[in-house]
N, C-alpha and C positions, 0 to 999 in steps of 0.2 A: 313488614319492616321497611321494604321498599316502595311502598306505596306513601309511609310517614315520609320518607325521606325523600322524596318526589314533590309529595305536595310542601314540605318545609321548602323546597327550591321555590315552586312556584310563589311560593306568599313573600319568601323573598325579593323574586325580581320585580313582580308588581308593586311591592315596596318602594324598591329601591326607583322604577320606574314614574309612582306619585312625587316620589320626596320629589326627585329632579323638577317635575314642573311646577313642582311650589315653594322652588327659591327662593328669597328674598331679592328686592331691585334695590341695591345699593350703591349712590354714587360714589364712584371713587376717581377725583382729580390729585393732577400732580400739576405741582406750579416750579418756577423759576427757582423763590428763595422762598425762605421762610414768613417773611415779610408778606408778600403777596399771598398765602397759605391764611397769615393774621388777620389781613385785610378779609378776604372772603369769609373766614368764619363771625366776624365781627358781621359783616354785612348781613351774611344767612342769620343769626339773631336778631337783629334790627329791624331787619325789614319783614311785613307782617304780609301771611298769605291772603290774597282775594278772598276765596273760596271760605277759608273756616273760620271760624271764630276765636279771636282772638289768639292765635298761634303763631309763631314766625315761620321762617319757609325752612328753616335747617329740622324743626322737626313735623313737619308736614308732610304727608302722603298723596296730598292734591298732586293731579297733573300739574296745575297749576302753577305748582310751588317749586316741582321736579323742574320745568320750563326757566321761573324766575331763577333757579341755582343754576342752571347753566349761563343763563345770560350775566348773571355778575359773575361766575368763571369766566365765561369768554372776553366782559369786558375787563378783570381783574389782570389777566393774561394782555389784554389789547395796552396795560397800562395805565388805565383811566384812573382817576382818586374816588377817592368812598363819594365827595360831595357830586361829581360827574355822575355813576353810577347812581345814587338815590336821586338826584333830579330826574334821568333816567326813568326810572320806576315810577316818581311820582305822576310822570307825563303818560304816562301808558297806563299805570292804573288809578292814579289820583290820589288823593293826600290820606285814603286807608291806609293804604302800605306802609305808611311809617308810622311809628309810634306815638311820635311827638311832632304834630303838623306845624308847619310853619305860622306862624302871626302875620295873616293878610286880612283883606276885606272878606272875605269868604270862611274865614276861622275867629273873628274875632269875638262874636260871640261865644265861642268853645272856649276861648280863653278868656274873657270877660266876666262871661255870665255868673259863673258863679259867687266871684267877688261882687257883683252887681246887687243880685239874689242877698247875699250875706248883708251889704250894709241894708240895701233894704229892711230886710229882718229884723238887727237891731234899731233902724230909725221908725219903725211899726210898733217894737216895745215899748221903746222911749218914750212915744208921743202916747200910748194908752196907757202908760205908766202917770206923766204927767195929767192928762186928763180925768185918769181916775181920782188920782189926789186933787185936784182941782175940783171935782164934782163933790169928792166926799165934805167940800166946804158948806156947800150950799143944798146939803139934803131938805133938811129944814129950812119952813119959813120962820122970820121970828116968831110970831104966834107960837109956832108948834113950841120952839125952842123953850120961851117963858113954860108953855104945859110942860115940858120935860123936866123945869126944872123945880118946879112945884111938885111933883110927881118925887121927883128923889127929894126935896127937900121933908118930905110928909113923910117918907121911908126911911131916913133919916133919925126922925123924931121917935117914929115906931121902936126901931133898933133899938 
């Protein structure tokens, strides 16, 4: 009976000795007002981690992302505005990090292209739409045309 009761301790403390080193790492800031609290969690959504695909940094595990949420805490705290801050970000890791890249030389095919693609598309139906009825004019030569219509006129008579 005290050997159960012995080894129940031990699997306990070893227990309780794993759990502790596999805490969870949980940021937790405290800001000025509530305001500045809005601001950062707007930003932590917005702004999109290096590392993974397609994720923002509020639920990202990256170092990476751990790194970017402190730095708009520290700068959210320093008082800077969300446009400060994302310039910021986009200077240090480039126009990934935000969702919706800015309209420069460097993006305007991102934002272009596909309207570009689209009218292409339909001015490519358009014109083999026109073409084709245009062709369907002149399948035949006359010659053939007069045999066609001898042909049905003889099938015509038959009926």
């Amino acid at each position: 009976m005290m050997v159960k009761f012995i080894s129940a301790r031990v699997f306990l403390c070893i227990l309780f000795l794993v759990s502790a080193c596999v805490q969870a790492d949980i940021d937790v800031y405290e800001f000025k007002d509530e305001a500045q609290h809005a601001q950062y969690q707007q930003l932590a959504k917005e702004l999109r981690c290096p590392k993974c695909q397609n994720q923002n940094i509020a639920d990202s595990n990256a170092p990476i992302a751990k790194d970017m949420r402190h730095q708009v805490y520290q700068m959210t705290l320093e008082g800077k505005s969300s446009s400060e801050i994302v310039a910021f970000m986009v200077d240090r890791f480039g126009e990934f990090v935000v969702y919706t890249p800015r309209f420069d030389f460097s993006t305007w095919l991102l934002w272009l292209g596909p309207a570009v693609i689209g009218i292409l598309g339909v001015l490519v139906v358009v014109l083999m739409a026109r073409r084709k009825v245009e062709s369907s004019d002149s399948i035949l030569s006359a010659e053939e045309s007069e045999k066609l219509k001898k042909i049905l006129a003889e099938d015509e008579t038959i009926s």
